[in-house]
N, C-alpha and C positions, 0 to 999 in steps of 0.2 A: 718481371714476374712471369711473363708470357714463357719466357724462352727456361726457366725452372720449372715449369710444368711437365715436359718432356723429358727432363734429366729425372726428376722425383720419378717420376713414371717408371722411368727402366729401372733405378733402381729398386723403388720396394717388388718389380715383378721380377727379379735377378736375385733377391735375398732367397727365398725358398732354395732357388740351385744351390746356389753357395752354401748355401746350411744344409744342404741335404746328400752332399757325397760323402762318400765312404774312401777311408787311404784302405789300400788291402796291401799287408807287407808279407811277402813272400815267407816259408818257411824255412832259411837259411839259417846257416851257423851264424850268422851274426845276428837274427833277429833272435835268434832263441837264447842266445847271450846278453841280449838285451834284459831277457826276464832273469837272468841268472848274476847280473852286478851286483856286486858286495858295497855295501854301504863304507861312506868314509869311515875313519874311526875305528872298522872293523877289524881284528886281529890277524896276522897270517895263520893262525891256528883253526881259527873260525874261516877261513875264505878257504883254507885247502881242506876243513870238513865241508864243506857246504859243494864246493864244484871238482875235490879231486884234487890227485895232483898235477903240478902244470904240465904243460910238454916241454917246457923250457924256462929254465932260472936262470936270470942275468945279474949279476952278485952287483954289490954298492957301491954305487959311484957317488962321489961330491961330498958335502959337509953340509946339512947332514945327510946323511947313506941315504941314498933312492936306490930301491931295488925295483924290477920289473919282473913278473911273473907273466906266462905267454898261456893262454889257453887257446883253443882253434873259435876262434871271431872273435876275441878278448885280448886285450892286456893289463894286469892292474898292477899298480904303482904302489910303492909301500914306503913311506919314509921311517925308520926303523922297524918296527913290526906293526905299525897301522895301515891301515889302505890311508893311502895321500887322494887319488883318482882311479876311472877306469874309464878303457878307452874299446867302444865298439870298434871291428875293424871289419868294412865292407869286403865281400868274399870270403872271410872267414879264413885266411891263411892259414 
């Protein structure tokens, strides 16, 4: 019990820290892409009203057709005309 005294100790004085930082994310194309992800489900008609059009279409590969559209920090994935995914990409290519 003795030697739990000590460990208890640092931790509950160490929880304040830990709860109390801040992540601060840079204003990059990829962070602001973040706010800008098209939900699954969502239409190609609805993802290029919402962000534009891409800088880059890469036509359907597989069965069934996965497309990828390229925006600058983004790529979103489309299995026939839905978003399948989307993928932040750090540096924002």
């Amino acid at each position: 019990m003795r030697r739990s005294i000590p460990l208890l100790t640092a931790l509950v004085l160490a929880a304040p820290l830990a709860l109390g930082q801040n992540l601060d994310v840079p204003a990059s194309s990829a962070a602001r892409a973040i706010q800008a992800v098209p939900l699954p489900g969502s239409s190609m008609a609805a993802t290029e009203a919402s962000l534009g059009a891409p800088t880059n279409r890469h036509g359907p590969v597989g069965d069934p057709p996965i497309t990828r559209w390229d925006y600058p920090g983004l790529a979103v994935f489309f299995e026939y005309d839905k978003v399948l995914h989307s993928v932040v990409i750090q540096g924002g290519r």
